[in-house]
N, C-alpha and C positions, 0 to 999 in steps of 0.2 A: 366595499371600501369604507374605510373609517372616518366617520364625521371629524373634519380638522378643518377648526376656525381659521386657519390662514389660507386656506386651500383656496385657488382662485375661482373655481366651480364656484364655494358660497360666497366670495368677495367680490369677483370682478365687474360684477353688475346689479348690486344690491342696493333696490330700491327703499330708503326712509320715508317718504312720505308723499304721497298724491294728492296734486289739488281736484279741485268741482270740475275744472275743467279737464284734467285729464278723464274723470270722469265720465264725461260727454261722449267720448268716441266708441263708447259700448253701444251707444246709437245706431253708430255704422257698422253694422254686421256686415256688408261686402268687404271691409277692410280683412275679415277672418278669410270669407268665403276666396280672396285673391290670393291671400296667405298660401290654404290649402288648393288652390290649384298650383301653386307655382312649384310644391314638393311634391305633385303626383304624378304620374308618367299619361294620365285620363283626361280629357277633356273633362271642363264640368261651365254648366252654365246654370244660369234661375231664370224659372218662369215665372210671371206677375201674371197670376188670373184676374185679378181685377182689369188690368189692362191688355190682357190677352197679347201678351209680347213678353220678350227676354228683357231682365232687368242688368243679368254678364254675360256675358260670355268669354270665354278662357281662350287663349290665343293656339293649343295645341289642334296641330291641320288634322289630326282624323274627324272630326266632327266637322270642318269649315269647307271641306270639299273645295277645295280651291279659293274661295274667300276671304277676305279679312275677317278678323272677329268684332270688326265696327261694320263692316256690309253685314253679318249676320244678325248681331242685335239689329240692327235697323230693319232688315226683314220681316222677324221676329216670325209668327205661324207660317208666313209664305215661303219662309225658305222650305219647311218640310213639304212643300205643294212642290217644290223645285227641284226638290232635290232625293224626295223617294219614291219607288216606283208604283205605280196605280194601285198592282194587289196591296202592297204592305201599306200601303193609306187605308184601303178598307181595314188592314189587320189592324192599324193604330187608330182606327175609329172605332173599333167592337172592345179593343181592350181600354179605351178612355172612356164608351160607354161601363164598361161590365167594374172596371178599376172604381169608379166614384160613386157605383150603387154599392160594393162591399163597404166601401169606407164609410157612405152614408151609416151604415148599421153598424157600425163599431160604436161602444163607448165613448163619449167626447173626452175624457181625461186619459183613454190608451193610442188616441188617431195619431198622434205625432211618432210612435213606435214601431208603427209598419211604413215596407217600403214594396214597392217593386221592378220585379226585373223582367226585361223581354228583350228579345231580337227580331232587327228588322235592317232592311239594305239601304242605304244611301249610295247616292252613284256620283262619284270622285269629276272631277275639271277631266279626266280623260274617256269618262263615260263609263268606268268600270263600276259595278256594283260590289258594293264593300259589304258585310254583313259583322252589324255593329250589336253589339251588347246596350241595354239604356237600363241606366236604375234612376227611378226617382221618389225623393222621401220628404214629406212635409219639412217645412220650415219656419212659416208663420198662416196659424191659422184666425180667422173673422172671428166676432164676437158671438155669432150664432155657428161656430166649429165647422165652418166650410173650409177647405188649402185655400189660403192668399196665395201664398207662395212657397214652391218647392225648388228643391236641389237636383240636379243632373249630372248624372257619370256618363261618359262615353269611353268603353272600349273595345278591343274586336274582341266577337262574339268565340265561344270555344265551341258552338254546336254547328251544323252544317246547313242548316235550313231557318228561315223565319219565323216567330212564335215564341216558344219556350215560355209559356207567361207563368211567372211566379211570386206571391205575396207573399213575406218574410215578416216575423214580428222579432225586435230585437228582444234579445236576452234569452232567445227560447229558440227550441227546436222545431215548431209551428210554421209548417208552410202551404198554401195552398195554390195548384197548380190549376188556370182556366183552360177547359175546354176551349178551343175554339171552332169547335164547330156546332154548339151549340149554347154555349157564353155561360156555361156552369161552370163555379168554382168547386176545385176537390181538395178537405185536406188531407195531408199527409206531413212525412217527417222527413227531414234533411236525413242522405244517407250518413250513418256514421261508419269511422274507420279507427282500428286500433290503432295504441299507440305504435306500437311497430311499424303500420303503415303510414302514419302520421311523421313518423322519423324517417322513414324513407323517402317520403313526396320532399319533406324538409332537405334531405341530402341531394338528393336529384334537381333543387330549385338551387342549390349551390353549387351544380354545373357537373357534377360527380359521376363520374362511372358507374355501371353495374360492378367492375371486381374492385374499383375505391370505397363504391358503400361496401361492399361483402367484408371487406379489412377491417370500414372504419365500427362496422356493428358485429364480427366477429361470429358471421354466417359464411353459407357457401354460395357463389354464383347462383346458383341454381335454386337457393334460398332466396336469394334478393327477385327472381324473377318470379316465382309464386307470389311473392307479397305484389309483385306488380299486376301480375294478372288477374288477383283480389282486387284491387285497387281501382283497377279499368273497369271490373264488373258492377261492382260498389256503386262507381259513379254515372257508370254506363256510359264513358268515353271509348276511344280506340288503342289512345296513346301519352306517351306522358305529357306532350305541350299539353294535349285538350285537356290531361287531370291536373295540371299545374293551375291552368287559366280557372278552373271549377273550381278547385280548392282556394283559391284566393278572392275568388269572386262570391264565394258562400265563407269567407274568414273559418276556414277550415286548417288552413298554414298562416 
């Protein structure tokens, strides 16, 4: 589109000049952090290590298990005593051990760069166990580069079992996955996929056919299923939800 000074995109809300005071409210980073919950389909809360409790928590029920998001922040660590099941507290006590001895040995100018992801069950107001995805990535760290305080995703998990622990560094293809069974980190590299396949997970995420993509990329059926069945091996899913939720969850689509 062609820049045009009357266009209401650059008029209709064109700021001239900000006081001190507007100023001020870059202070309150929750006001961003509520922003971006209220545009994603995830839960997301913050933990305060200092005071070992949540400082938000996002009002979306997969995370609140039946709850309000004022009974959860007010629980803060004991809701996780509440509400997941004995193994996967040990699991979430080996990978908050193993997680904050890597991070110890990171560089203090690259710690805000990594995040990580795991899966573990919370069990829902009907007593079902749910198996949930968590990512959490620095936010603000101490003056001696400990997390003050970190960000939380919650969404359902695309693997079929508990674990999956992985450390991600952004801008790069750097991942290291923890043993859990004996609390070693291994790296390795995010799988990558052609463009081809990258355009077909994209077509499939917009609800499409196998013979609507064949049309719309001017293969055959039988073409678009080989790309699928690279795709499932690539990621080592079964099917296309589990390579959708993969793909978006590693910003792959």
């Amino acid at each position: 589109m062609k820049s045009n000074v009357n266009s209401s995109l650059l008029t209709k809300n064109r700021i001239k000049k900000t006081s001190e005071e507007d100023h001020l409210q870059q202070q309150n980073y929750l006001e961003v952090v509520k922003s971006f919950a209220r545009l994603t389909y995830e839960s997301v809360y913050v933990i305060d290590y200092e005071k070992m409790g949540f400082e938000y928590v996002s009002e979306n029920p997969l995370f609140l298990c039946g709850y309000s998001s004022e009974e959860v922040l007010e629980m803060g660590y004991e809701f996780y005593f509440k509400n997941v099941p004995e193994k996967d507290l040990e699991l979430l006590n080996l990978i908050n051990e193993a997680g904050f001895d890597f991070f110890a040995k990171l560089p203090s100018e690259e710690r805000k760069q990594y995040s990580i992801t795991y899966d573990f069950h919370l069990i829902n107001q009907d007593g079902k166990h749910i198996l949930i995805n968590h990512k959490l990535t620095p936010l603000f760290l101490t003056s001696d580069e400990k997390i003050w305080k970190s960000m939380c995703i919650v969404s359902i998990a695309h693997h079929k079992n508990a674990g999956n622990v992985y450390i991600h560094k952004q801008g790069t293809d750097e991942t290291w996955e923890l043993n859990t069974e004996n609390g070693v980190w291994r790296k390795s590299e995010k799988p990558k996929l052609s463009k081809r396949e990258i355009e077909i997970l994209r077509l499939h995420a917009q609800g499409l056919t196998i013979n609507q993509i064949a049309e719309k990329v001017f293969v055959s059926s039988d073409t678009v299923k080989y790309y699928r069945r690279r795709i499932f091996e690539r990621l080592g899913v079964s099917n296309m939800v589990e390579a959708l939720s993969y793909a978006v969850n590693n910003k792959m689509i």
